[in-house]
N, C-alpha and C positions, 0 to 999 in steps of 0.2 A: 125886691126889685129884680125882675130877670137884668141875667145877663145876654148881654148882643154879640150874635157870632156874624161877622162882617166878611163876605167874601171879597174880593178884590178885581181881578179882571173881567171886564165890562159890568163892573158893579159901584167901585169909585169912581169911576171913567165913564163916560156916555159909549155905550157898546159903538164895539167898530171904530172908536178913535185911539186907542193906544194899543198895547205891544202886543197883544195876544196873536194879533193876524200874524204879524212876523214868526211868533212861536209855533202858531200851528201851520207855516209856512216852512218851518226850522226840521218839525216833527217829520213833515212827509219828506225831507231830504234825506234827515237820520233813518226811517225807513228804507228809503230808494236805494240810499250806500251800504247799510248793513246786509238788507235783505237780494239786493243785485236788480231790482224790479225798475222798470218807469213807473212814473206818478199816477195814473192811472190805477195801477197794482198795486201800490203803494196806500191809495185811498181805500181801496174795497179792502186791504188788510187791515189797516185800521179803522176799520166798520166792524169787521169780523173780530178785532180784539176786543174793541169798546165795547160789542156786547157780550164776551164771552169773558171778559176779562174784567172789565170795567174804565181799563185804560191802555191805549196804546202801551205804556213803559210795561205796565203787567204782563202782556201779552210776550212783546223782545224778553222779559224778563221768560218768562214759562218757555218759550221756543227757542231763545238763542242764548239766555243764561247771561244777557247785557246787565253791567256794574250800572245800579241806579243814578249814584252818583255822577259818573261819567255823563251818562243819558242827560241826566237833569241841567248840569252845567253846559251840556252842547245848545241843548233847544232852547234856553231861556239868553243867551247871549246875543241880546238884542239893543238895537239902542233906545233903552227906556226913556234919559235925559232927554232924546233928542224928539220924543214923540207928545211927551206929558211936560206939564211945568205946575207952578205951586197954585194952589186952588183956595182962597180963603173963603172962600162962597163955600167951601165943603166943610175948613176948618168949623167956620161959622155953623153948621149945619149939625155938625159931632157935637159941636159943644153944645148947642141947644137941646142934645138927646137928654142931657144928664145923665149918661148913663155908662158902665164899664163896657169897655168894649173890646171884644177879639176876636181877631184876621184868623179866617179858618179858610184855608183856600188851599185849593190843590196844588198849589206851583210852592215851589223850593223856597226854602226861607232867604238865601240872599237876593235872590228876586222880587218875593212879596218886598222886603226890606228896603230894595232900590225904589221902587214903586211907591211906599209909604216916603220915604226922605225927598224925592222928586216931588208930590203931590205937596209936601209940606207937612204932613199930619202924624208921622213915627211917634210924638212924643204927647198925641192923645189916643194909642193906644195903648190900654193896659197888659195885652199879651199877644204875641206870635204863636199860630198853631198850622203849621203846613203841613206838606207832605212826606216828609221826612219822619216827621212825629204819627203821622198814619203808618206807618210801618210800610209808608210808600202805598196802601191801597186808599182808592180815591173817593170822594164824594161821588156818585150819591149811594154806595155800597155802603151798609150800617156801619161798619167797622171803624170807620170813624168821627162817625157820632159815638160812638158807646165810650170811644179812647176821650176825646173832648168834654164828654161826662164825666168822665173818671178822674180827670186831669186837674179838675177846676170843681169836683165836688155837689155837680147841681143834679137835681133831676130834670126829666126833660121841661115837664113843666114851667121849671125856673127860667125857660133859654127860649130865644128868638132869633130865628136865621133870616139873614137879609140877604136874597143871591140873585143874581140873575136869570138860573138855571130852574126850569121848573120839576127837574127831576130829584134836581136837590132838595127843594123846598119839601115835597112829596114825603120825601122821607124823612126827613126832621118832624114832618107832622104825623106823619105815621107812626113814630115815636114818642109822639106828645109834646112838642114842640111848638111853636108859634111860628111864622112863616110869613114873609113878607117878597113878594118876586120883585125885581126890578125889571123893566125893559118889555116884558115882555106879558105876554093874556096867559092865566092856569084855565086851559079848556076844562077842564070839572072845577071850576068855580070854587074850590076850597081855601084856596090862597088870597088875603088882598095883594093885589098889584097897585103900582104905578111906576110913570114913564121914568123918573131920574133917580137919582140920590136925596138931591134935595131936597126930594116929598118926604122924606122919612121920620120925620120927626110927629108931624100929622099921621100918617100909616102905623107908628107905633103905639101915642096916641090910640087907636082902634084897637091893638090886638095884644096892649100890654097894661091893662088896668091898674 
């Protein structure tokens, strides 16, 4: 039975309603104060990182030598509680996958971890795997796919990524992965998508025989 790598923001949450905006609202201020810039400056830097880097922190990391850690616990201190609440329509929806399931997401593990305990669902996931255990580099750069392989023993074959991001998905399946987008259309058609979470169970259903 593959296993399921489950990303988390705007992925257990209907995109655009919980913390992430706050965060990447958090990111371009840690830019503006470290770097000296307005937000304008600030956004084309982190354009210039994200594709040269793969991530804003990458980038402060390679040009200004910023403590990951530090970084990480600046831009995710947001108020999670105050955005999300418990979802049994999602617990309901996990349990019906039958299947192990693991948070691979690029944000910090006490974050995903506030995020999973607010939603209600921490104790039907079988494991944590953020960014910290990327050696801090991010999805969708292979490096942590290969580490999440390595980690848990599967080939890619074995594994199913469920994300938001179609960049992500791209590369899971370029590695032989299975791929499921949420939210959003894969313009090359290789991916199934659908609109929420809640389709998941049907969408895996298709691409997990």
């Amino acid at each position: 039975m593959k296993l399921v790598l489950l990303d988390v923001d705007d992925t257990l949450y209907p995109k655009g309603t919980g913390p992430f905006a706050h965060v990447n609202r958090r990111i371009d201020n840690y830019v503006m104060s470290l770097c000296r810039v307005d937000l304008e400056a600030a956004q084309r830097l982190r354009k210039t990182y994200i594709k040269t880097f793969g991530s804003t922190m990458q980038g402060l990391m390679h040009d200004h030598g910023i403590d990951p850690g530090h970084y990480l616990k600046d831009v995710h201190d947001v108020p999670v509680e105050e955005l999300l609440g418990e979802d049994q329509r999602l617990r309901e929806v996990l349990m019906a996958m039958g299947r192990e399931l693991v948070v691979f997401s690029n944000g910090s593990f006490d974050y995903v971890c506030r995020i999973l305990r607010t939603l209600g669902i921490v104790d039907m996931i079988y494991d944590i795997f953020t960014i910290e255990y990327m050696d801090f580099i991010p999805k969708p750069l292979a490096w942590p796919y290969h580490k999440v392989m390595q980690q848990y023993g599967r080939n890619p074959w074995d594994m199913v990524l469920v994300d938001d991001s179609v960049a992500n998905i791209r590369t899971a399946m370029d590695m032989g992965m299975a791929g499921v987008v949420i939210g959003s259309d894969d313009p090359q058609g290789r991916a199934m998508t659908i609109p929420t979470i809640y389709e998941i169970p049907r969408a895996l259903a298709g691409v997990c025989p």
